[in-house]
N, C-alpha and C positions, 0 to 999 in steps of 0.2 A: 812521783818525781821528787825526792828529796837531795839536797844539798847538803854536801857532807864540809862543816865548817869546821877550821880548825878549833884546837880543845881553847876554853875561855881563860883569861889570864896571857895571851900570848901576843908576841909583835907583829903574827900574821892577824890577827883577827882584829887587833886595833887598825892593822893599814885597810884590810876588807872594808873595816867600817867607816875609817875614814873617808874612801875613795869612793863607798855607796852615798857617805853622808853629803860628800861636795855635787856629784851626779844631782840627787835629784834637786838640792839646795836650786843648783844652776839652771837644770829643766823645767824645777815648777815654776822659777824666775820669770822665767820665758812665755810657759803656758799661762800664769796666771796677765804679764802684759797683754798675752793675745785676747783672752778671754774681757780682760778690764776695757779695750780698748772703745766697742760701742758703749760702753755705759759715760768713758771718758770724754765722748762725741756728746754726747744728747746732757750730758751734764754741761760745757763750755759752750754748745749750742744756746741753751736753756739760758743761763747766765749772761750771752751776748743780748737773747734777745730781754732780760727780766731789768737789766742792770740800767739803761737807761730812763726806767722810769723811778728807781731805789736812789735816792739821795744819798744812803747810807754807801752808795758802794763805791765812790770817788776815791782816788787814792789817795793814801797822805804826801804824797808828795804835789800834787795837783794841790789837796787842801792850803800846804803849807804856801806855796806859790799866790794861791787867790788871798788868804790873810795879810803876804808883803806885799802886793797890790793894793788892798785897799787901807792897810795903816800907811805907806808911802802918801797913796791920794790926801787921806786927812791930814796928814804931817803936811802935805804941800797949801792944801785949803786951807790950812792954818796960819800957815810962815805968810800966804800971802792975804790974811785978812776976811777970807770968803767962811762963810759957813753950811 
């Protein structure tokens, strides 16, 4: 079974190529999400359950929250005398 493509250099065979290149760009898109998709389970799994014992994995915006929590505290222990 051969495919008779047109001759090289021509604006038939750049659009052939085109339109094979966006196909499968768009198909393996797809295939490779379905395929990704248990490894992306057991990874967020994994992480839900590892993360609460990891210190390191707090976010920065939680961090930045807890540091003006407690310079407010000492700012306020301070203004009123306490140490």
């Amino acid at each position: 079974m051969s495919v008779n493509l047109p001759p090289q250099g021509t604006l038939a065979l750049l659009v052939i190529t085109v339109l094979v290149t966006l196909f499968l760009n768009n198909t393996g898109a797809k295939i490779l999400q379905v395929l990704a998709a248990p490894v992306l389970w057991l990874w967020e799994a994994g992480y839900k359950k590892i993360a609460p014992y990891n210190p390191l994995s707090i976010s920065l915006r939680s961090y930045k929250k807890h540091l003006r929590t407690r310079i407010s505290c000492r700012y306020w222990k301070i203004q009123s005398g306490q140490r």
